[in-house]
ROTILUM-975159 format. One record per residue (C-alpha): x, y, z; residue number from 1; residue in one letter. Coordinates in Angstrom, 2 decimals. Layout:
+---------+---------+---------+-----+---------+
:       u :       v :       w : num : residuo :
+---------+---------+---------+-----+---------+
:       X :       Y :       Z : NUM :       A :
...
+---------+---------+---------+-----+---------+
END
This chain:
+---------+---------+---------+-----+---------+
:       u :       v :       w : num : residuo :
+---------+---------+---------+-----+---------+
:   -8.32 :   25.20 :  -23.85 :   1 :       X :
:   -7.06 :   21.32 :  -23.93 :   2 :       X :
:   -6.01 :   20.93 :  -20.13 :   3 :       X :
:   -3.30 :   17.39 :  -19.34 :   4 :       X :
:   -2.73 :   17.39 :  -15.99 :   5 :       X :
:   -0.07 :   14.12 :  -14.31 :   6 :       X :
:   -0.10 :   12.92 :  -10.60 :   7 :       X :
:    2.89 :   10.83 :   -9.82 :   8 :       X :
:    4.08 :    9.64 :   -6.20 :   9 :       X :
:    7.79 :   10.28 :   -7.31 :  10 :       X :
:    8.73 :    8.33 :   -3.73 :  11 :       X :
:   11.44 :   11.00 :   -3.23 :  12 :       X :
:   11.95 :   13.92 :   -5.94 :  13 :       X :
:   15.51 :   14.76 :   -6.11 :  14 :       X :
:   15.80 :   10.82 :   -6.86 :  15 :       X :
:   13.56 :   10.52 :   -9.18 :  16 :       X :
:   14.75 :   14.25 :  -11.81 :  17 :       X :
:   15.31 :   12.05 :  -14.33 :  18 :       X :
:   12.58 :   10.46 :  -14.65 :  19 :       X :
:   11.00 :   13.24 :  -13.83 :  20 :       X :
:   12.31 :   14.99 :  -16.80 :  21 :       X :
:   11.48 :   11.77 :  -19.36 :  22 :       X :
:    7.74 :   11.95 :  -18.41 :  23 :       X :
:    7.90 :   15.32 :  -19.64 :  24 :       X :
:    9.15 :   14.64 :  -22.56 :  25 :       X :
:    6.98 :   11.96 :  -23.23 :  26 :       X :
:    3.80 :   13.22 :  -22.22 :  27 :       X :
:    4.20 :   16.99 :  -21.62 :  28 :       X :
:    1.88 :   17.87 :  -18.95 :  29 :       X :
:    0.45 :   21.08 :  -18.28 :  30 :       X :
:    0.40 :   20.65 :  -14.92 :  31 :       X :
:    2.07 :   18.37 :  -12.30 :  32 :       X :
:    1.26 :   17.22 :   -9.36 :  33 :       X :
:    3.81 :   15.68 :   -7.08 :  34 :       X :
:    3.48 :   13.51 :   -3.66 :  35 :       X :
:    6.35 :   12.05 :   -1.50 :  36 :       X :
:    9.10 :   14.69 :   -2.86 :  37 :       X :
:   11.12 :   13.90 :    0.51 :  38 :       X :
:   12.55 :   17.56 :    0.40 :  39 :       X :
:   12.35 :   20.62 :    2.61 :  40 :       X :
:   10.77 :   23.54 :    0.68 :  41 :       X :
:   14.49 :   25.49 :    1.35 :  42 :       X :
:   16.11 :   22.17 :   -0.56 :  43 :       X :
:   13.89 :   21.64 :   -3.53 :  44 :       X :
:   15.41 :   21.56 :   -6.92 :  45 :       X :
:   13.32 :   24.25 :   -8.49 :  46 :       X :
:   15.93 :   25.22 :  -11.15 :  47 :       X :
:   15.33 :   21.83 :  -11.98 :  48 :       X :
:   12.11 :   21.76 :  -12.46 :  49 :       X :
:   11.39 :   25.24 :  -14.00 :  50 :       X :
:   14.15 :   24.16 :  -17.00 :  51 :       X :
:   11.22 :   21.74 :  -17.68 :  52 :       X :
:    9.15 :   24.32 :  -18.68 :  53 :       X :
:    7.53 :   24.39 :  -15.15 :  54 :       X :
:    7.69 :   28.28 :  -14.46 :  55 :       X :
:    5.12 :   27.92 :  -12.10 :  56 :       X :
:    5.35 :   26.62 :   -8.53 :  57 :       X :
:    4.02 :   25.46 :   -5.52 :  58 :       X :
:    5.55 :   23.50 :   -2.63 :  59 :       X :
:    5.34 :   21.40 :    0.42 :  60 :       X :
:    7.63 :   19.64 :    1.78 :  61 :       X :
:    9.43 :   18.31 :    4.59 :  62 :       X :
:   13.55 :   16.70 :    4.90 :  63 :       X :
:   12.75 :   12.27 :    4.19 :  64 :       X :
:    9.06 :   12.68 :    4.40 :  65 :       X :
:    5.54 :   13.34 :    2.80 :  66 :       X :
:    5.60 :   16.30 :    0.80 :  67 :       X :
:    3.66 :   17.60 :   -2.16 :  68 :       X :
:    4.24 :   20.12 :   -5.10 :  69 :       X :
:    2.47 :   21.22 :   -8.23 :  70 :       X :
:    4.05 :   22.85 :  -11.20 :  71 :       X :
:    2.53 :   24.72 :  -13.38 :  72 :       X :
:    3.19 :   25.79 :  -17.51 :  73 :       X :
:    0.07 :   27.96 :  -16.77 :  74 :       X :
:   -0.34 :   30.75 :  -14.87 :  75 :       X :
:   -1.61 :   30.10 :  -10.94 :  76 :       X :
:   -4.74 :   32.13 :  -10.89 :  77 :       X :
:   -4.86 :   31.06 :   -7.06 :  78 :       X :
:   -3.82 :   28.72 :   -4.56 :  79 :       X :
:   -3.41 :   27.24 :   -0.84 :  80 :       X :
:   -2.96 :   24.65 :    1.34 :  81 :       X :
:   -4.91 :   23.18 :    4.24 :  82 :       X :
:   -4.01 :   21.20 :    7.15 :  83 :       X :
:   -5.84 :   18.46 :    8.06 :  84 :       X :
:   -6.52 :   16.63 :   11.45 :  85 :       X :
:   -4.35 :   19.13 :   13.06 :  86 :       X :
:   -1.47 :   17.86 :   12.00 :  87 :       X :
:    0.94 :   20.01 :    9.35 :  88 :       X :
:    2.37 :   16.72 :    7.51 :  89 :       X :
:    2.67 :   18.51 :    4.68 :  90 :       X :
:   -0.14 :   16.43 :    2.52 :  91 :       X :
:   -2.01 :   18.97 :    0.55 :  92 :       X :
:   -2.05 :   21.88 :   -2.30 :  93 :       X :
:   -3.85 :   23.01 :   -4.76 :  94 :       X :
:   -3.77 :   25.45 :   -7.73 :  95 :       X :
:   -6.43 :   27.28 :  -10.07 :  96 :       X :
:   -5.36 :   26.44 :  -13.39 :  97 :       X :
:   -7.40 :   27.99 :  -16.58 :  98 :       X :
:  -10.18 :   27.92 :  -14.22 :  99 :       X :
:  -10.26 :   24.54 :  -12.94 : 100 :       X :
:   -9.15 :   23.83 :   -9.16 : 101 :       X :
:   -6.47 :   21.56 :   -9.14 : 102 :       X :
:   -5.90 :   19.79 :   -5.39 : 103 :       X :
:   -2.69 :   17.67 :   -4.89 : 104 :       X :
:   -3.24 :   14.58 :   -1.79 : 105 :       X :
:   -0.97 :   12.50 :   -0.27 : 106 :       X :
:   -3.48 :   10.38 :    2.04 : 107 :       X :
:   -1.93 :    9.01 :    5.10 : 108 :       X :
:   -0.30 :    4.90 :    4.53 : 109 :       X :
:   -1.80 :    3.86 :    8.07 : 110 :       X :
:    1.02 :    1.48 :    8.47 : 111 :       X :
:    0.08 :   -2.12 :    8.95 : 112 :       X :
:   -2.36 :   -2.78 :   11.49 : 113 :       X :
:   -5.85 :   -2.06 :   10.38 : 114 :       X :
:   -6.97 :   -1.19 :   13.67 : 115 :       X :
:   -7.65 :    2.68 :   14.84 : 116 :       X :
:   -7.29 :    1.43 :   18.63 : 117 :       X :
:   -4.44 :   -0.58 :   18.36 : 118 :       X :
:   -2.70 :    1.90 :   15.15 : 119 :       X :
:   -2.62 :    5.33 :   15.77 : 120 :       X :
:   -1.50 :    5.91 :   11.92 : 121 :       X :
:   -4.87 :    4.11 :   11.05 : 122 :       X :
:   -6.78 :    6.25 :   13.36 : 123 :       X :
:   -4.86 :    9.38 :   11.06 : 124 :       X :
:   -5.71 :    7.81 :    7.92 : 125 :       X :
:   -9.45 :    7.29 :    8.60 : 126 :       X :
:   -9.81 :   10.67 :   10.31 : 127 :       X :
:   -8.06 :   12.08 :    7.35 : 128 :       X :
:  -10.71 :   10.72 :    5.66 : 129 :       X :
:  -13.12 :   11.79 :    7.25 : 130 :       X :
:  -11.91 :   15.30 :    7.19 : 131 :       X :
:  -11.88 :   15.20 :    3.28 : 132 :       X :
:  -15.30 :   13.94 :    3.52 : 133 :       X :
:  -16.60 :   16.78 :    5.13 : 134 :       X :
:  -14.13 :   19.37 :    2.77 : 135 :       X :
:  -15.75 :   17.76 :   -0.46 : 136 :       X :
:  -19.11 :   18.06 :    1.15 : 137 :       X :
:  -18.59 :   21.66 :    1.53 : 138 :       X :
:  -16.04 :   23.07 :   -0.98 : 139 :       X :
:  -16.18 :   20.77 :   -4.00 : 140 :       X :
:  -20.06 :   20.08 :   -5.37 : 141 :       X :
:  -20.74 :   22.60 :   -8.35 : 142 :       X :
:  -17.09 :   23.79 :   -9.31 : 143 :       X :
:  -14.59 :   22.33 :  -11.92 : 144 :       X :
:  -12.21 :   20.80 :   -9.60 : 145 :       X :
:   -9.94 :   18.06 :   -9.99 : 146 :       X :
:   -8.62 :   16.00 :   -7.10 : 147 :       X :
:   -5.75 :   14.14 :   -7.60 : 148 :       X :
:   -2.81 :   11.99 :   -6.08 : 149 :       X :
:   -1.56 :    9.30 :   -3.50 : 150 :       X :
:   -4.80 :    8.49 :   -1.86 : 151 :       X :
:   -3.07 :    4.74 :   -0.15 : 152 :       X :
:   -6.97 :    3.23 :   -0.87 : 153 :       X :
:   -7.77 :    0.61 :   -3.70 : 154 :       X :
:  -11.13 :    0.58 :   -2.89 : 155 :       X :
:  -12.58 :   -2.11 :   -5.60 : 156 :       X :
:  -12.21 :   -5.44 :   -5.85 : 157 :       X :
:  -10.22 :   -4.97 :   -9.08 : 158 :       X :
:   -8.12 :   -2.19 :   -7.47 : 159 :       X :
:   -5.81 :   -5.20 :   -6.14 : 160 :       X :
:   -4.42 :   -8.06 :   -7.33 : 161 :       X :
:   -5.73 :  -10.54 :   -4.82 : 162 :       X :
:   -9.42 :   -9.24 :   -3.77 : 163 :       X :
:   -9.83 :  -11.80 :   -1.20 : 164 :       X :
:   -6.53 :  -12.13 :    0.41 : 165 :       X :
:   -5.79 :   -8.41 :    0.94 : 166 :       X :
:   -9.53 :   -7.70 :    2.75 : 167 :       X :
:   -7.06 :   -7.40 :    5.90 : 168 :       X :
:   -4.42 :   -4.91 :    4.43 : 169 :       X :
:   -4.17 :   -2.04 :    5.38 : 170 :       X :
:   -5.14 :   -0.03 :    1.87 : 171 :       X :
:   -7.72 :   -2.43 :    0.78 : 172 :       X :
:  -10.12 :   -2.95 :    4.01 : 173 :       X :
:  -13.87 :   -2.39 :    4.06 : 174 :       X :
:  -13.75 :    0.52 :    6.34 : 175 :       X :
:  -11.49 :    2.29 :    3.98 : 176 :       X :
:  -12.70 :    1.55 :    1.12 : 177 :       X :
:  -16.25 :    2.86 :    2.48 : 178 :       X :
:  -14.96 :    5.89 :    3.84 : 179 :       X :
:  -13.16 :    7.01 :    0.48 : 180 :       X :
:  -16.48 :    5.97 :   -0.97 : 181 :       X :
:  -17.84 :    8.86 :    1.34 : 182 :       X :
:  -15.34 :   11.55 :    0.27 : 183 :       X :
:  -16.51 :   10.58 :   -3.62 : 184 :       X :
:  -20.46 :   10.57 :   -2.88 : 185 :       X :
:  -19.96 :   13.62 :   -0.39 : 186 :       X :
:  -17.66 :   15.61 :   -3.40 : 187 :       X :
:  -20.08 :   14.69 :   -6.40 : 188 :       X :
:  -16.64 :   12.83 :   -7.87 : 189 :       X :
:  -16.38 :   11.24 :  -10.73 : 190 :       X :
:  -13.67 :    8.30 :  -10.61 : 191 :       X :
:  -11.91 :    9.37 :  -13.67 : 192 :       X :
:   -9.97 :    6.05 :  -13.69 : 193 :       X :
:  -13.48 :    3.95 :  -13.64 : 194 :       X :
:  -14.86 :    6.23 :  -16.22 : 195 :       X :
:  -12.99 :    5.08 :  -18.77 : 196 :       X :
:  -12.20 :    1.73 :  -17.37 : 197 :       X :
:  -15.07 :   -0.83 :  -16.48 : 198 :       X :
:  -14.91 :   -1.79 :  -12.69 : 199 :       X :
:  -14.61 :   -6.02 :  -13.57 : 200 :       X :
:  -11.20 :   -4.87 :  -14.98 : 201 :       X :
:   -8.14 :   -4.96 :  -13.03 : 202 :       X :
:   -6.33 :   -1.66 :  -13.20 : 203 :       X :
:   -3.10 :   -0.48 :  -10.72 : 204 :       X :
:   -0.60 :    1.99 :  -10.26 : 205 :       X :
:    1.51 :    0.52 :   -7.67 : 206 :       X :
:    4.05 :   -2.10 :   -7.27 : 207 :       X :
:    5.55 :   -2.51 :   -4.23 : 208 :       X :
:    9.46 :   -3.08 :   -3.02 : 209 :       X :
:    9.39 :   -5.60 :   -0.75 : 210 :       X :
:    8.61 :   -8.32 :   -3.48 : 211 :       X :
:   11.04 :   -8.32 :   -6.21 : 212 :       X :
:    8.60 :   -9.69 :   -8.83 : 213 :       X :
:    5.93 :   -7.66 :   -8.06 : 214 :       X :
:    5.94 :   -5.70 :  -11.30 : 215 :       X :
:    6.88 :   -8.74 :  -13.51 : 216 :       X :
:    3.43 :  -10.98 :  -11.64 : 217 :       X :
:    1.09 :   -7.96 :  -11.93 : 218 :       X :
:    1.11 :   -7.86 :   -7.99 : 219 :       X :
:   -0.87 :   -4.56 :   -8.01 : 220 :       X :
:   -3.09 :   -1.66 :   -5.59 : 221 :       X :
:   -4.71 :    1.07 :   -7.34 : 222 :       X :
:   -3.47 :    3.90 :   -4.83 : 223 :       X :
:   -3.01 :    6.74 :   -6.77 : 224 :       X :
:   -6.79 :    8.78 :   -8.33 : 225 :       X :
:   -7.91 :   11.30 :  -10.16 : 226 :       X :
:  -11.48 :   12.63 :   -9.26 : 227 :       X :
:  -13.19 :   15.44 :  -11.37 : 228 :       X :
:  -16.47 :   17.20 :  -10.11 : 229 :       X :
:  -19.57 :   16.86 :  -12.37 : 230 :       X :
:  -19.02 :   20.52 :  -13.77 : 231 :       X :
:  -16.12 :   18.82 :  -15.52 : 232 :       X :
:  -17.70 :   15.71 :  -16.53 : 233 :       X :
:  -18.55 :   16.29 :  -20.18 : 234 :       X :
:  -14.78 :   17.53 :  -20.87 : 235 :       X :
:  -13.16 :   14.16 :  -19.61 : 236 :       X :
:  -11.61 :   12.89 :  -22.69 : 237 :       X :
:   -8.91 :   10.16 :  -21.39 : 238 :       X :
:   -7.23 :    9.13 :  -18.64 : 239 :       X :
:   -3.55 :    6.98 :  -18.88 : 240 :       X :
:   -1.75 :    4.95 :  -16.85 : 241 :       X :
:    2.05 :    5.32 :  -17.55 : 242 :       X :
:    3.25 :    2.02 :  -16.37 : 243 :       X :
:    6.70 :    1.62 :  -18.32 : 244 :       X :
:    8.35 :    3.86 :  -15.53 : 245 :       X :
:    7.84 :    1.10 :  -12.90 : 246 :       X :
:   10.69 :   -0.59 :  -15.06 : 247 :       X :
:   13.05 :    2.58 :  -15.22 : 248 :       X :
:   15.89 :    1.96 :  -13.42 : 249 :       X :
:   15.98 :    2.83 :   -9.56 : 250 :       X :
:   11.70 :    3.66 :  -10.05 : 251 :       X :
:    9.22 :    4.48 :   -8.01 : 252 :       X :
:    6.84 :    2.17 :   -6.82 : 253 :       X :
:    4.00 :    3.86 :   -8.03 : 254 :       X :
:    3.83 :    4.89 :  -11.61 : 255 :       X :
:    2.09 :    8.54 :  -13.05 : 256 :       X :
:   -1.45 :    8.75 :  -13.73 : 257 :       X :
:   -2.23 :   11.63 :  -16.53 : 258 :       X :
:   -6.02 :   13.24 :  -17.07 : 259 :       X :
:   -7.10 :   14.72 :  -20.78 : 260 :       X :
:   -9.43 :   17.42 :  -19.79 : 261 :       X :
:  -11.04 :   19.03 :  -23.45 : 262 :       X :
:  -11.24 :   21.99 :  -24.24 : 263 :       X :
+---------+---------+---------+-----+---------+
END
């Protein structure tokens, strides 16, 4: 059957319930996948969510940081968690929904220096990388899996709203942008986003804080993906950028992504 599945970097989950809840009625997701909920598993507003319609669910979390959770309308025919570079930051889940591997990411930021030697959150985020690389290599090829969520790289030139004067940011560097380019080639993934999208075009789901008029310039990253395996290619019928929450009140800087998978 017709799968929807969302991604959204709610930036904090109990703050964000009511938007939360106005997505769903919008859109109506099968599936959700959450990064940044901000809330220890023992803490998480599951009565919440379940009076969504979300009767399935798994979580991640951690009290003011990181986190990730995926609710379900479906039955979970499986599920788990890995940790990655030794470090349980609580950045990964995933779910088998009618028989398509759903995996939830939040990548590492890397803070602001793009320099491993000088950064040790930039040394994280590229050996997270490099870690997915060599999970994709091994685990994704040949099955219909989605990946999905906050992966903190606009790898394209028209993944930002300034090409040339964010080469230096952290998010937007060469190195990074290569190395998710590894994780997609070593994976088989299609960019779900550029399927549908031509790469000349700009296209962003994030907005930051620190500049006010960020939203209202178009000031924009492309941080958060949706990847689909080649077994799944054929059934990719849209992918949508819901950018009208970025003007909610009280929003999250990033704004929910949403995949059409056909039947």
């Amino acid at each position: 059957m017709p799968l929807r599945v969302a991604t959204w970097n709610v930036n904090s989950l109990r703050q964000r319930l009511d938007h939360l809840a106005r997505l769903d009625q919008a859109q109506r997701p099968d599936v959700l996948c959450l990064q940044e909920t901000k809330v220890a598993d023992g803490s998480f507003p599951e009565n919440d969510i379940k009076a969504l319609g979300y009767d399935e669910l798994l979580i991640c979390g951690q009290k003011s940081y990181n986190g990730v959770a995926i609710a379900s309308r479906r039955p979970v025919e499986a599920q788990g968690r890995q940790i990655w570079c030794g470090k349980d930051d609580k950045r990964h889940l995933w779910a088998r929904v009618s028989g398509v591997d759903i995996h939830c990411f939040y990548v590492p930021s890397g803070g602001t220096i793009p320099d491993p030697e000088r950064n040790d959150k930039f040394a994280h985020k590229l050996a997270f990388l490099g870690e997915m690389k060599q999970w994709a290599a091994a685990e994704a090829k040949g099955r219909p899996l989605l990946l999905l969520g906050d992966l903190n790289v606009a790898p394209l030139e028209k993944d930002v709203w300034n090409h040339k004067k964010l080469l230096r940011s952290v998010g937007h560097t060469p190195g990074e942008s290569a190395a998710m380019s590894g994780v997609i080639e070593a994976g088989h993934f299609i960019d779900i986003a550029r399927h549908f999208v031509p790469e000349t075009e700009p296209l962003y789901t994030w907005w930051g804080y620190r500049f006010p008029a960020a939203f209202e310039k178009d000031y924009g990253w492309r941080l958060d993906h949706a990847w689909a395996t080649e077994s799944l290619g054929k059934r990719l019928e849209k992918l949508t950028i819901i950018k009208e929450t970025r003007t909610w009140e009280r929003p999250s800087d990033h704004v929910p992504v949403i995949v059409d998978i056909a039947e």
